[in-house]
PLY file of the C-alpha trace (Angstrom):
ply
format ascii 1.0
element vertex 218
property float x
property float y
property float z
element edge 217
property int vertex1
property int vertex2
end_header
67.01 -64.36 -171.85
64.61 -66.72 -172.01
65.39 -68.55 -168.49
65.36 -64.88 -167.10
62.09 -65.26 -165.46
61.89 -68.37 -164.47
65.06 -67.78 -163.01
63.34 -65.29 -161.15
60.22 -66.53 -160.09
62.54 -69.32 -158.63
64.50 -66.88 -156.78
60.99 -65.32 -155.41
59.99 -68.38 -154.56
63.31 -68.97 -152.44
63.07 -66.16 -150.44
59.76 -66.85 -149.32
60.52 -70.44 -148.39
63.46 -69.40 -146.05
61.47 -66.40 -144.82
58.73 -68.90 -143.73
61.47 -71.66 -142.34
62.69 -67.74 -140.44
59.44 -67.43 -138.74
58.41 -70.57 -137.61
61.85 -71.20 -136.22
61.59 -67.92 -134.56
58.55 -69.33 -133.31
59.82 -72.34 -132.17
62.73 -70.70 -130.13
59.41 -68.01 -128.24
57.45 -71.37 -127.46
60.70 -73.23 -126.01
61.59 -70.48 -123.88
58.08 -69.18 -122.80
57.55 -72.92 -121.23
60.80 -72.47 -118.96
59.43 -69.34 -117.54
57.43 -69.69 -114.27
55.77 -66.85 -112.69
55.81 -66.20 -108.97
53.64 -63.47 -108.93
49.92 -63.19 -107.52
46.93 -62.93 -110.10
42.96 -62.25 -109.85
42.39 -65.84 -110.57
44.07 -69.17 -112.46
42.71 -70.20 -115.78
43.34 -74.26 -116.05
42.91 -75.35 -119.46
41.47 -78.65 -120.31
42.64 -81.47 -121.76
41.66 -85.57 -121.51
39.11 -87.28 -118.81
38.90 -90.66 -118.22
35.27 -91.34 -117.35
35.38 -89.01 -114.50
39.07 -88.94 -113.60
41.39 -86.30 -114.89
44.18 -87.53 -117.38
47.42 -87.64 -116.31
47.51 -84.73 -117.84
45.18 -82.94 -116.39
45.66 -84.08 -113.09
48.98 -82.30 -113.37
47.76 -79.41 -114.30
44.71 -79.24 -111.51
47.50 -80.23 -108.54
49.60 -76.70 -109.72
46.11 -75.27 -109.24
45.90 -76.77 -106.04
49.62 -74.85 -105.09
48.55 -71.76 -106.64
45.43 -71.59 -104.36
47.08 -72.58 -101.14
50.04 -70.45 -101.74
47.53 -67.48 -101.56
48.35 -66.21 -105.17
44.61 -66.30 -106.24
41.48 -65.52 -105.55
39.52 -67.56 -108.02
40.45 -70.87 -110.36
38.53 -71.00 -113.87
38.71 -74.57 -115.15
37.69 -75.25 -118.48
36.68 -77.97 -121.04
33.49 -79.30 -122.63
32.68 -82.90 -123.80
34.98 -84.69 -126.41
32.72 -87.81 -128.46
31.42 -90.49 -126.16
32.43 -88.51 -122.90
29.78 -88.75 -120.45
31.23 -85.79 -117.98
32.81 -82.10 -119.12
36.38 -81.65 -118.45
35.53 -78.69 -116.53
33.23 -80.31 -114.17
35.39 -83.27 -113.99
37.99 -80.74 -112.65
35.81 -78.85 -110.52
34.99 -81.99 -108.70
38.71 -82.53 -108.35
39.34 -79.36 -106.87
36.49 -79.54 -104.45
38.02 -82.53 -103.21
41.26 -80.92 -102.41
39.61 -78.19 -100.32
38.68 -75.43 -102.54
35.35 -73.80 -102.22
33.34 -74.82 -105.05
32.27 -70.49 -104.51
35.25 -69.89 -106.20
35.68 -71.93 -109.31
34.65 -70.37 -112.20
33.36 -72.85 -115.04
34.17 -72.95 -118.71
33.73 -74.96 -121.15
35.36 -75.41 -125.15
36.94 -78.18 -127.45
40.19 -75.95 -127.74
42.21 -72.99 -126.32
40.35 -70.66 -127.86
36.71 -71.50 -126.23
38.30 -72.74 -123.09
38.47 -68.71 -122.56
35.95 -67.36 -124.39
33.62 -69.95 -122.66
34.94 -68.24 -119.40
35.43 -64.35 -120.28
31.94 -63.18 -119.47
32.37 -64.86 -115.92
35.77 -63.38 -115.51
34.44 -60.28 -116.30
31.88 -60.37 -114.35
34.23 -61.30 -111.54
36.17 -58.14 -111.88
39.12 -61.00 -112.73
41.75 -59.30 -115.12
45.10 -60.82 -114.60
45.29 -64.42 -114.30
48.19 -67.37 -114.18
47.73 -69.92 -116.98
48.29 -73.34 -115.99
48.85 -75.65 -118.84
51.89 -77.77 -120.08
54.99 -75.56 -120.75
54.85 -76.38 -124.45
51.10 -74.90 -124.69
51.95 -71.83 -122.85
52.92 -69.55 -125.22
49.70 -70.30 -127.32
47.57 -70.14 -124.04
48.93 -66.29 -123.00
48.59 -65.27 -126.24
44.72 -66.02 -126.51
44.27 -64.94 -123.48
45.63 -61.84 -124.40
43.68 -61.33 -127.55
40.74 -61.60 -125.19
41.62 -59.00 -123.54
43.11 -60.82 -120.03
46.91 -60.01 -118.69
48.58 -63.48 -118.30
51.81 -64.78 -116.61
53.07 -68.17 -117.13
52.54 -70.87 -114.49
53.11 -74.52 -116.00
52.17 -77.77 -114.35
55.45 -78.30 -112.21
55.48 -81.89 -112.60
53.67 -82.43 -116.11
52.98 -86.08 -117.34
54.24 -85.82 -121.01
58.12 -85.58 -121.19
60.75 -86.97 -123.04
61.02 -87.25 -127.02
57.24 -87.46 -126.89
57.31 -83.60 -126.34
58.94 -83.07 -129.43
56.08 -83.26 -131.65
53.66 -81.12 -129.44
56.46 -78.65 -129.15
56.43 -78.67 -133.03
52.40 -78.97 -133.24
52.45 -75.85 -131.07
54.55 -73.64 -133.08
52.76 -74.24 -136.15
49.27 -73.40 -133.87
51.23 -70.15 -133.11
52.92 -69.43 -136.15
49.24 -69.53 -138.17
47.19 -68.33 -135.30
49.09 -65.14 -135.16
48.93 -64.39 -138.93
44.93 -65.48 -139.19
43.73 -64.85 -135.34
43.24 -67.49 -132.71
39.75 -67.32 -133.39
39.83 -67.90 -137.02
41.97 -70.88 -136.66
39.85 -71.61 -134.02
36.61 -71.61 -136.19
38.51 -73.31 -138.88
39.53 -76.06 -136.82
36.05 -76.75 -135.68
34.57 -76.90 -138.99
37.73 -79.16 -139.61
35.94 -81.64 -137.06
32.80 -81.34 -137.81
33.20 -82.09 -141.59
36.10 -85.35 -140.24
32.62 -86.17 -137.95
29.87 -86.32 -140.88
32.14 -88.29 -143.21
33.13 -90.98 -140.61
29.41 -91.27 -139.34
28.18 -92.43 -142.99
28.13 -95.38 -143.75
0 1
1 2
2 3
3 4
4 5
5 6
6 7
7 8
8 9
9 10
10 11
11 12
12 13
13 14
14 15
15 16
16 17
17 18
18 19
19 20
20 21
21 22
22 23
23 24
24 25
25 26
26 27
27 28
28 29
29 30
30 31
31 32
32 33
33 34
34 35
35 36
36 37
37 38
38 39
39 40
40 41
41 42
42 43
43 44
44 45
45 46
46 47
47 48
48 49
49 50
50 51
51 52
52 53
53 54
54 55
55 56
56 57
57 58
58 59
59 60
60 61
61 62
62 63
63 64
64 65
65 66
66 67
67 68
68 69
69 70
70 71
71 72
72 73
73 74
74 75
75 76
76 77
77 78
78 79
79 80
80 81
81 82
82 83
83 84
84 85
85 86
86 87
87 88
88 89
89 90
90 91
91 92
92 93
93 94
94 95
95 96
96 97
97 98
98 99
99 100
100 101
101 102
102 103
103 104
104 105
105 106
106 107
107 108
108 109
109 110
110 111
111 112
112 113
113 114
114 115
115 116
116 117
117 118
118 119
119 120
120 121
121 122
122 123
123 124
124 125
125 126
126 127
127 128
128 129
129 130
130 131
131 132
132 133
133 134
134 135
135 136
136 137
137 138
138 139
139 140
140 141
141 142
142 143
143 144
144 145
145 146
146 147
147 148
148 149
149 150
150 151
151 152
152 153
153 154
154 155
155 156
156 157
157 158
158 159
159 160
160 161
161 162
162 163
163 164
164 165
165 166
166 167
167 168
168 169
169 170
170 171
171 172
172 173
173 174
174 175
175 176
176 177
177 178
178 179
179 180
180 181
181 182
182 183
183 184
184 185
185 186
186 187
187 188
188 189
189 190
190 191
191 192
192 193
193 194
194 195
195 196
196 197
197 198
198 199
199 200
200 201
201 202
202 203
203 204
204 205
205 206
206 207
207 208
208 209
209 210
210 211
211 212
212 213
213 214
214 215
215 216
216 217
């Protein structure tokens, strides 16, 4: 009798483990199969999310994602392109405007791209929303890597957009190396859906901040 409860406060604490391990592998297996998908449909506009410049120049990364921009526009499937993406430290140009410029380049009236601005997926569209809005622009194609796509329809969702999936069709990460973004994304969705995406948001910025102030002291 006396092991009773600890043998059940073990057995509690079992269940919860593997009903955690359920749900982020559930997770997992909604984030590998949302970056096969590929939408062919038409939209109001397509939301580019940012990642990495290189004084000026997109990233590889981004590069990719900006030339599936470039498709979507001259396939006719949308009006408008929204890039997004402020400064990171040191950066001297916004990863929006750096992808503006980009697109500009390759033809596409600088009329119709939308500017946004944010340090992660969460301001990349509330950054844009009031402009979107303002457009009349309610369904849009989300161009990011396939691994991020899941997490990129689902706050743009919760902000109150209708998504369809349209990753980079030639995207510069690959390999093994995806692995661990596949993995960093699922546990970005697996907490994001139980807090909010703009909680973990908010929590991840004060994250940086604090990482910032104790660095910066001497």
């Amino acid at each position: 009798m006396i092991f009773g409860p600890w043998r059940l406060l073990l057995k509690i604490i079992s269940t919860i483990f593997s009903l955690v391990i359920l749900y982020f592998a559930f997770t997992l297996v909604q984030v590998l199969l949302t970056s096969r998908e590929h939408s062919t449909s038409t939209a109001d506009a397509a939301v580019v999310f940012g990642t990495t410049e290189d004084n000026g120049t997109p990233s590889p990364t981004l590069q990719a994602r900006l030339n599936e921009a470039v498709l979507v526009w001259r396939s006719h499937r949308v009006s408008w392109i929204v890039v997004t993406g402020g400064k990171r430290p040191g950066d001297r140009f916004t990863e929006g405007g750096v992808s503006a410029t980009y697109l500009e380049q390759r033809g596409i009236p600088a009329s119709k791209i939308l500017m946004g601005a944010g340090a992660d997926t969460w301001q990349n569209v509330s950054t844009s929303a009031t402009q979107m809005l303002t457009h009349n622009i309610h369904t849009v194609l989300a161009i990011t890597d396939g691994f991020h796509e899941y997490r990129a329809m689902a706050i743009l969702s919760a902000q109150g957009f209708s998504p369809s999936p349209n990753p980079d069709s030639d995207p510069a990460i690959s390999g093994l190396t995806l692995v661990k973004y596949f993995l960093k994304e699922t546990l970005s969705v697996g907490v994001g859906r139980i807090v909010g995406f703009g909680t973990l948001s908010s929590w991840t910025a004060a994250t940086t901040t604090v990482s910032s102030i104790v660095k910066s002291v001497p």
